[in-house]
C-alpha positions in Angstrom: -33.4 -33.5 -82.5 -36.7 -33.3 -84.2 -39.7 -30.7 -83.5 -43.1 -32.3 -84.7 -46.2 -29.8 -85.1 -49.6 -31.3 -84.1 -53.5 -30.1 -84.8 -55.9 -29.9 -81.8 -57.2 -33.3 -83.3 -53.6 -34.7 -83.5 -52.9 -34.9 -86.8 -49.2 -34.1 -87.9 -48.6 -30.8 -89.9 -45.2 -30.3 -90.3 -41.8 -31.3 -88.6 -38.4 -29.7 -88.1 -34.7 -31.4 -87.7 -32.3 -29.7 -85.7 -29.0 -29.5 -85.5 -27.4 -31.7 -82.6 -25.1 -29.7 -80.2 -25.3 -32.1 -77.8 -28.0 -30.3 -75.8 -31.1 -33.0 -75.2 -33.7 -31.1 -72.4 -34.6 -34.3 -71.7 -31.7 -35.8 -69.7 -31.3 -32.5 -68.0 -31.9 -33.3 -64.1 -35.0 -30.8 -63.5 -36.8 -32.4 -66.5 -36.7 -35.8 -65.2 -37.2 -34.8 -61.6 -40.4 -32.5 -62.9 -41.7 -35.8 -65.1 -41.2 -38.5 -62.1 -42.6 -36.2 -59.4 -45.1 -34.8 -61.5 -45.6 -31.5 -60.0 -44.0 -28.2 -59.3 -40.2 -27.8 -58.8 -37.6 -25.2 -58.0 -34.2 -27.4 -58.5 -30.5 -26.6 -56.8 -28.3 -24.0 -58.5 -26.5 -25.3 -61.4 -24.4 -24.4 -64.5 -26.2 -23.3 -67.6 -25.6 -25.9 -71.0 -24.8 -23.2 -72.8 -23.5 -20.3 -71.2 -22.1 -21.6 -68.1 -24.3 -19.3 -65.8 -25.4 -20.0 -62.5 -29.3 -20.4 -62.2 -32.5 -22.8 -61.0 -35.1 -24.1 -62.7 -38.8 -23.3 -61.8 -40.4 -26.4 -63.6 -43.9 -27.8 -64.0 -45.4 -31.0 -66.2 -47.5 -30.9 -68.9 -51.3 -31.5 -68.5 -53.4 -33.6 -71.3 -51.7 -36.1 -73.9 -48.6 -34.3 -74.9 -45.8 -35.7 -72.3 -43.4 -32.9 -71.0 -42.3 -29.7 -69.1 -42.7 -26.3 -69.1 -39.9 -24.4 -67.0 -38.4 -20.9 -66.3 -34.5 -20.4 -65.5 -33.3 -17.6 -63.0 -30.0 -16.6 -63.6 -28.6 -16.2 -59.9 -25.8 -13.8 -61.3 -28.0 -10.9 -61.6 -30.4 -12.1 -58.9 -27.5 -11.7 -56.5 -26.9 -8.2 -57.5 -30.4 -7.6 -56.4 -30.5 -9.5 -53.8 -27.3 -7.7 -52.3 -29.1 -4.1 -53.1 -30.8 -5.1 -49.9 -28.6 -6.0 -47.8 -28.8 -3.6 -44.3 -26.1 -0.6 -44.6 -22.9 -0.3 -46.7 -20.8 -3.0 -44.8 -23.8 -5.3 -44.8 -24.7 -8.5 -46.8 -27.4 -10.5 -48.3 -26.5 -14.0 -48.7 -29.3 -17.0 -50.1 -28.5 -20.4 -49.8 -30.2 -23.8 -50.3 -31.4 -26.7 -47.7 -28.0 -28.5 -49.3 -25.8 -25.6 -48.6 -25.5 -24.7 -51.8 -25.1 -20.6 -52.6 -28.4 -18.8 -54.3 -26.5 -15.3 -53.8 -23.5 -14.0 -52.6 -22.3 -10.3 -52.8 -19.2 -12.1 -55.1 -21.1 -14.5 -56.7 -19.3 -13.4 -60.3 -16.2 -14.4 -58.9 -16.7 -17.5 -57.4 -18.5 -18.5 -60.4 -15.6 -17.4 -62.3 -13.0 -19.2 -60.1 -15.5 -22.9 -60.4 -15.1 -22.5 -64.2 -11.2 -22.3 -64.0 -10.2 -24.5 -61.9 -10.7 -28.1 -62.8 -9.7 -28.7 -59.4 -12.8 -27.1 -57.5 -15.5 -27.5 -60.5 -18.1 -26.6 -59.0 -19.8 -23.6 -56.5 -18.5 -23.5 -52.6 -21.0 -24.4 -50.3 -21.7 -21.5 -47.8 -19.9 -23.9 -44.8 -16.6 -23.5 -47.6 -16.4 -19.9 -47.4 -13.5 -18.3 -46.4 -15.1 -15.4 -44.2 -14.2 -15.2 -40.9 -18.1 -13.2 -40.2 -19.9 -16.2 -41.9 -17.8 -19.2 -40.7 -18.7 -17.8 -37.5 -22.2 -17.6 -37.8 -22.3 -21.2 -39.2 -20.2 -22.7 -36.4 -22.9 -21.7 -34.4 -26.1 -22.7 -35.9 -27.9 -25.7 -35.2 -29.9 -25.4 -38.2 -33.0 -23.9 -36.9 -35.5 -22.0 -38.9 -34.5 -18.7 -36.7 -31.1 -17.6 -35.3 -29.9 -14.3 -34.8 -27.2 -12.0 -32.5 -24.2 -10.5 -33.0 -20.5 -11.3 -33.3 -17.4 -9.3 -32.8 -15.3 -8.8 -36.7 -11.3 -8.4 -36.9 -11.3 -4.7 -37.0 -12.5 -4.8 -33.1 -16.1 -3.9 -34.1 -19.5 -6.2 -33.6 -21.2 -6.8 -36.5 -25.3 -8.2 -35.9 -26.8 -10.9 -37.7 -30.2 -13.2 -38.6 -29.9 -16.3 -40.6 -34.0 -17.3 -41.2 -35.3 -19.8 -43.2 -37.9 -19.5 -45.8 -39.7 -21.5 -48.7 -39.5 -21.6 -52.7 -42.2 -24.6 -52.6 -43.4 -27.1 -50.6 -40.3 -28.9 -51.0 -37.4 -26.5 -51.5 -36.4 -24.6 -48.6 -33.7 -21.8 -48.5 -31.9 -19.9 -46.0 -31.4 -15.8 -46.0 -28.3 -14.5 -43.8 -27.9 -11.1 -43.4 -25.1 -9.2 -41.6 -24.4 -5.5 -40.6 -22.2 -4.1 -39.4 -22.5 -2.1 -36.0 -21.0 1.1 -36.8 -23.1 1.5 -40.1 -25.2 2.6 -37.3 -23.8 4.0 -34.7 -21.1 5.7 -35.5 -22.9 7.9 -38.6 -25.3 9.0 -35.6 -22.3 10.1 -33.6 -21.1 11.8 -36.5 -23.9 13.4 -37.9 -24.9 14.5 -33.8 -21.3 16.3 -33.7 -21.9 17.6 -36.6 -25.2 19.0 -36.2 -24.2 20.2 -32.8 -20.7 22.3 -34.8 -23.6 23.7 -37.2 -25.5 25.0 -34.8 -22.6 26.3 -32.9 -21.6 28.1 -36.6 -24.7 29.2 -37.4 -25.8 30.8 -34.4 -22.5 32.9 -33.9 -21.1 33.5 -37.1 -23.7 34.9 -39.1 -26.2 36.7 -36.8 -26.4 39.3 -39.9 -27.9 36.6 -41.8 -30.2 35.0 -38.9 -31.9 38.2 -39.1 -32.4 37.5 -42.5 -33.6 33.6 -42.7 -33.6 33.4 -39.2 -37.0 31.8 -38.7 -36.4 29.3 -42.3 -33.2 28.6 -40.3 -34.7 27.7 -36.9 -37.9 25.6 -38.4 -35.2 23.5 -40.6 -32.4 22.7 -37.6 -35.7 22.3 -35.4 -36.2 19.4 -38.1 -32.9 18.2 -37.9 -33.0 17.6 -33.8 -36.0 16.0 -33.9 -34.8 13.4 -36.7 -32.0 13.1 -34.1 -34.1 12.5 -31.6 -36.5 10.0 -33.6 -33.5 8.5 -33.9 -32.6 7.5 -30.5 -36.3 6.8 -30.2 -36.7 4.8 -33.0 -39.6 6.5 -34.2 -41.2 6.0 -37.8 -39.1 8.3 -40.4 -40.6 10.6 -42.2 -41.5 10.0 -46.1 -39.5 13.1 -47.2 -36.2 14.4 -46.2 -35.3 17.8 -43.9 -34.1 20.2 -47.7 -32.5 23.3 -47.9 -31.0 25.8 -50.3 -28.1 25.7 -48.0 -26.1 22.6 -49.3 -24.7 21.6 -46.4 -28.3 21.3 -44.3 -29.4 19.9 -47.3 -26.7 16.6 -47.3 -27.5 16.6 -43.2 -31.5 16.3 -43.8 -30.7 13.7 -46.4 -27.8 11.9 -44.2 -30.2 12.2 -41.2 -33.4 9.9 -43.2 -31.0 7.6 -44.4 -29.6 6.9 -41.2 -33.4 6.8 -39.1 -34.9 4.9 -42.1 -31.9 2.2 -41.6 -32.3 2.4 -37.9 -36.1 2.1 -37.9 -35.8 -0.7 -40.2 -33.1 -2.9 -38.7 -35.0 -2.2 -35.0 -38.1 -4.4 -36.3 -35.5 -7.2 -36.4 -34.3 -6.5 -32.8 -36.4 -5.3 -29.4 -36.5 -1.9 -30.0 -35.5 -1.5 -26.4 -32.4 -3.6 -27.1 -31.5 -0.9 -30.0 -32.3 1.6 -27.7 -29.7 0.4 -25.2 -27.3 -0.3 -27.4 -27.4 3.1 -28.7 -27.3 5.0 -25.5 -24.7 2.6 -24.0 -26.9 1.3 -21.5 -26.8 -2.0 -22.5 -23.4 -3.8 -22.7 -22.7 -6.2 -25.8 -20.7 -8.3 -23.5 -22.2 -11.2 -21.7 -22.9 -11.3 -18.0 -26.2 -10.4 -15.8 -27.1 -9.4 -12.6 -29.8 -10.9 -10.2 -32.4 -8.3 -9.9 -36.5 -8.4 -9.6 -39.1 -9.0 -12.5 -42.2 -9.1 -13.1 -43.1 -11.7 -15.8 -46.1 -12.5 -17.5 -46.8 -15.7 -19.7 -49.7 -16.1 -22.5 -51.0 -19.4 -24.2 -54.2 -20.0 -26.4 -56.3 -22.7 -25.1 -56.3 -25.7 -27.7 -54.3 -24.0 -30.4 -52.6 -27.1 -30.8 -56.3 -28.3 -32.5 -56.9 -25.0 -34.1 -53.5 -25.0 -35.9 -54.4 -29.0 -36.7 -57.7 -27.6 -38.6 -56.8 -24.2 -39.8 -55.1 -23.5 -43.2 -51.4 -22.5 -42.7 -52.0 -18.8 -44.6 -55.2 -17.8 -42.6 -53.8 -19.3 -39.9 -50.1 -17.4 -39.8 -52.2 -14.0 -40.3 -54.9 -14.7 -37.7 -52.1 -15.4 -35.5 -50.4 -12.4 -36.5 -53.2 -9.7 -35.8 -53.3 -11.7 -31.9 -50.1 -11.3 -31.6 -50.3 -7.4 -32.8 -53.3 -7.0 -30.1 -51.6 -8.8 -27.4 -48.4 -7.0 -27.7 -50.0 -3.1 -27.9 -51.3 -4.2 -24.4 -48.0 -5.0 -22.8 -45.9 -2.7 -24.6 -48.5 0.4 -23.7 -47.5 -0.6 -19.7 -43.9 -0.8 -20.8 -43.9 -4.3 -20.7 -40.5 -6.0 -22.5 -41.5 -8.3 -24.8 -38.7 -10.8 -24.7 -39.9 -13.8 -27.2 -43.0 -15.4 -29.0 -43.1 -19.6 -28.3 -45.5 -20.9 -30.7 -48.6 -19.7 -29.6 -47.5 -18.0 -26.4 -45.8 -14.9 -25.6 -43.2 -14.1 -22.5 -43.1 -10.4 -20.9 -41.5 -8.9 -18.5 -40.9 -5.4 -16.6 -38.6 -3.8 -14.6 -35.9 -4.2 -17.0 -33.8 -3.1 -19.0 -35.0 0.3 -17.2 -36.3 0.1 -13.5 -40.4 0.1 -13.0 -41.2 0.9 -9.4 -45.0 -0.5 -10.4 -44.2 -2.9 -11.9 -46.5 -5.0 -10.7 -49.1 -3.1 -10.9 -47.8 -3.0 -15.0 -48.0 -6.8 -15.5 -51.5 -7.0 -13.6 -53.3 -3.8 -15.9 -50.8 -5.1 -19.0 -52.8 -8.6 -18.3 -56.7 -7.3 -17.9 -55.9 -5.0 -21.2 -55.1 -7.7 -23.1 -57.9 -10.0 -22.0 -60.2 -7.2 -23.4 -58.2 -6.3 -26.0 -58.0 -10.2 -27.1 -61.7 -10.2 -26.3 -62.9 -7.5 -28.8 -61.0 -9.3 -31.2 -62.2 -12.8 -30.4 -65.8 -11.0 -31.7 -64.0 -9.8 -35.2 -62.8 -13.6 -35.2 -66.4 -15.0 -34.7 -67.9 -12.3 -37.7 -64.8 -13.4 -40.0 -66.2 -16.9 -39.6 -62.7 -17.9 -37.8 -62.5 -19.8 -34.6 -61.6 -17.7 -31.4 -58.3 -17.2 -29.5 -59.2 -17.9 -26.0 -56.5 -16.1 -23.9 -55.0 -17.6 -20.4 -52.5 -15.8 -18.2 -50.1 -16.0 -15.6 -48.0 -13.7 -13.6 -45.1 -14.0 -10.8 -42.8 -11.6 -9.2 -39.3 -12.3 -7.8 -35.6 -12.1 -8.4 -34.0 -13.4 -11.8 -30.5 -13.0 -13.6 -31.1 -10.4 -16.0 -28.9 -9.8 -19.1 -27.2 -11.1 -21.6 -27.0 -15.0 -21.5 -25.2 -17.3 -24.3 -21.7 -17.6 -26.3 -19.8 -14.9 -27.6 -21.4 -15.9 -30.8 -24.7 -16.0 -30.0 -26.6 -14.3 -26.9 -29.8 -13.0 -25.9 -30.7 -10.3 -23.8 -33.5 -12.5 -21.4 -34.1 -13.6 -18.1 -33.7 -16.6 -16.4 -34.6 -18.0 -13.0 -37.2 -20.2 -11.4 -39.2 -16.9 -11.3 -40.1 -17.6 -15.0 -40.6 -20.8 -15.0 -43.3 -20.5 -11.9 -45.0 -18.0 -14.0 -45.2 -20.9 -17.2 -46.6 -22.8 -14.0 -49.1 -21.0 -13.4 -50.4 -19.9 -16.8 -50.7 -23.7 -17.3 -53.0 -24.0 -14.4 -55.8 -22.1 -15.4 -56.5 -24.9 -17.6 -56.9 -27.0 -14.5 -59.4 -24.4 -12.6 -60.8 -22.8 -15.7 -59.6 -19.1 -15.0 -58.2 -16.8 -16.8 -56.1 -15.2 -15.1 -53.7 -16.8 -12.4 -51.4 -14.5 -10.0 -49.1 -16.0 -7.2 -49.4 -14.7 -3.7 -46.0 -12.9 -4.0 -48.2 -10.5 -6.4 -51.6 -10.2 -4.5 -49.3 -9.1 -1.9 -47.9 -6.1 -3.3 -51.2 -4.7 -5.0 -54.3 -6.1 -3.4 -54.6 -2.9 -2.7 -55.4 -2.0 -6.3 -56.8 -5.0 -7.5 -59.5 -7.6 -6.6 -58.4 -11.2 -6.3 -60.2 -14.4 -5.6 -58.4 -16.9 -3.8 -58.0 -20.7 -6.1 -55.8 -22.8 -4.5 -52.5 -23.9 -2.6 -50.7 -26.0 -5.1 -47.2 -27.1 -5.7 -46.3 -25.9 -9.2 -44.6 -28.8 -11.7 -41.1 -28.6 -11.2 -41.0 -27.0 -7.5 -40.9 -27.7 -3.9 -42.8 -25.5 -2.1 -46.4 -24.9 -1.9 -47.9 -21.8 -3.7 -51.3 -20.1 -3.1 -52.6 -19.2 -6.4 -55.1 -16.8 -7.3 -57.1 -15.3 -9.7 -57.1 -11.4 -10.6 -60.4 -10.5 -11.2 -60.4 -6.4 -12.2 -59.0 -3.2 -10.9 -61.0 -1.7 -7.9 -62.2 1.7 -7.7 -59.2 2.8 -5.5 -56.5 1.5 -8.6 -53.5 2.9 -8.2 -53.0 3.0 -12.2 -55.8 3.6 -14.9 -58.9 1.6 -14.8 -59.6 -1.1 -17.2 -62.7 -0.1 -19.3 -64.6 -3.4 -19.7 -66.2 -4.5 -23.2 -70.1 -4.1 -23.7 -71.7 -7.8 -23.7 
């Protein structure tokens, strides 16, 4: 091998001879993939030349008249130690893993690497389909290879452990896959725990040592005072505080720290999971088992007119974030009415209300959840319009009848959702305000039960796609002066 040394004008100024070991960079599969494509790469996990490590390649070619590559190697054994420093609680995992199958990181990375290098007879990394993990085999038997999948699944020890396999990108053409698992009693059971046990210091403290409550009595009461309301922002789900409940007494001291450990976990896995799903789970209230019941809902579906053109037009980073602050707006609306917020589809968004917990309004909810987000999405259609970015025109529709509710799937995979031809009459009828050029489309089932709070203008009698009876559909206007809720403050023109 030979290394030539060239002036800016091209003239040669000196020259080197190597040694051969063997090693030409040349015939090294990211080289010639980076020279033939001639643009950025990020290649499949392979063995290093010369120290046998796992890593990729991030490549680029050469601009101007010298031919060649300029590339950076990540070693995946140390990138998996990081990667599984963030896995979610101490029986969780982190694993990364190619379009191919083939293992970025793995919590025992070291030691399949280690067993690939010994055995001539399996030379090379297992594919994460070849693992020998009951959890993962599981969660691979039932994926269908979409970008999202998530749920839960039971482990051999009798317990449930949750999961979310999502896909994400290294480049335009090198996509990867992040699965991470935890385990259900990482959560649960340390808030039972630490609940008993702040329940047996409290017990202790107030009639052991009344002597010393005189003493630190009130430094006492403000710190346990702490302690229930992390307890409590547990079970809510609330934010954690940025510093921890201390003490000089050591025991408090390991509880405050035990107790923002546990809520920051909580708080953090919850934006993964409907936090009323969490909620239920942690209270009991919802069952992990499959099985509904047929109950009534009000549901409430959202498109964007001609998103499909915006989306067409639109940059894909500007376009994910405008999205995102819609979806942000849209969302404060419903949740602030209690609204359940079961899935975004593309553009749209599906709510319902009267479960998990029973609404008696909650129709009234849906209708004042739907005129606060037409303002809300309004205001923010003006912030779109001064940021130079097209507008989100909002549509609506909202029906009200009986649906199975609960949890609806395989014993690998469920949902908790609802299903019905109540839902799909309320798609309906968000779909037909494109037709009349409304906004906001009710059924009669729902200007029955609160015409008395709202004004409605009557559209048409129309059988929906996909039904067989006819359905009087109308628009709702605003909230009259005799609303039985709060009134909906409109925006100045």
């Amino acid at each position: 091998m030979r290394r030539i040394f060239e002036s800016t004008d091209g003239g040669k100024i000196d020259q080197i001879d190597l040694w051969n070991y063997g090693y030409d960079v040349r015939k090294r599969p990211w080289y010639r993939d980076t020279i033939e494509a001639r643009r950025l790469l990020v290649s499949s996990p392979y063995a290093s030349f010369s120290i046998g490590t796992p890593m990729i390649t991030l490549s680029a070619p050469l601009k101007g008249r010298v031919r060649g590559v300029i590339a950076a190697d990540l070693k995946l054994d140390k990138f998996s130690d990081y990667v599984n420093a963030q896995r979610p609680g101490e029986h969780g995992a982190a694993i990364l893993f190619d379009a191919t199958g083939a293992l970025i990181a793995h919590p025992e990375f070291a030691r399949l690497m280690d067993y690939a290098m010994t055995h001539p007879a399996h030379p090379t990394l297992p594919k994460i389909t070849e693992l020998k993990d009951t959890l993962i085999s599981a969660v691979m038997h039932g994926w269908d290879g979409g970008d999202r999948y998530e749920g839960s699944i039971p482990d051999a020890e009798g317990g449930r452990h949750f999961f979310r396999l999502s896909k994400f990108s290294f480049s335009r053409q090198y996509d990867g896959y992040l699965l991470l698992l935890a385990a259900e009693e990482d959560f649960l059971g340390e808030i039972r725990q630490l609940q008993f046990k702040a329940f047996l210091l409290a017990l202790f403290t107030g009639g052991g040592f009344i002597p010393v409550v005189w003493i630190f009595g009130n430094r006492m009461a403000r710190t346990l005072k702490r302690l229930t309301g992390q307890a409590d922002a547990i079970r809510m789900l609330a934010q954690p505080e940025e510093a921890p409940v201390t003490s000089q007494i050591r025991e408090i001291h390991q509880l405050g720290t035990t107790m923002a450990v546990a809520q920051r976990t909580i708080w953090s896995f919850a934006r993964f999971v409907p936090k009323e799903i969490v909620k239920g789970i942690i209270d009991q209230s919802i069952s992990t088992e499959l099985g509904g019941i047929r109950q009534e809902v009000a549901i409430l579906f959202t498109d964007v007119q001609n998103f499909t053109g915006l989306a067409e037009t639109a940059e894909p980073g500007n376009l994910m974030r405008q999205t995102s602050r819609y979806f942000t707006v849209l969302a404060d609306a419903f949740l602030a009415e209690g609204g359940t917020v079961d899935k975004y589809i593309g553009d749209a968004v599906m709510v319902f209300w009267n479960a998990p917990h029973p609404q008696p309004d909650h129709v009234e909810r849906a209708c004042r959840a739907a005129l606060s987000a037409k303002v809300a999405s309004e205001i923010l259609n003006r912030q779109f319009e001064a940021e130079a970015l097209p507008p989100f025109v909002t549509r609506f529709g909202i029906h009200v009848g009986d649906a199975v509710v609960g949890n609806v799937g395989s014993t690998e995979r469920m949902d908790y959702t609802v299903l019905g031809s109540t839902v799909n009459l309320a798609a309906r009828l968000e779909g037909l305000n494109k037709e009349y050029g409304t906004t906001i489309l009710v059924s009669d089932d729902v200007r029955q039960r609160v015409e008395h709070c709202f004004r409605f203008e009557h559209i048409a009698s129309v059988i929906a796609k996909g039904m067989t009876t006819e359905t009087q559909v109308y628009e709702l206007v605003e909230a009259t002066a005799m609303s039985c809720g709060p009134k909906i403050q409109p925006i100045n023109a």
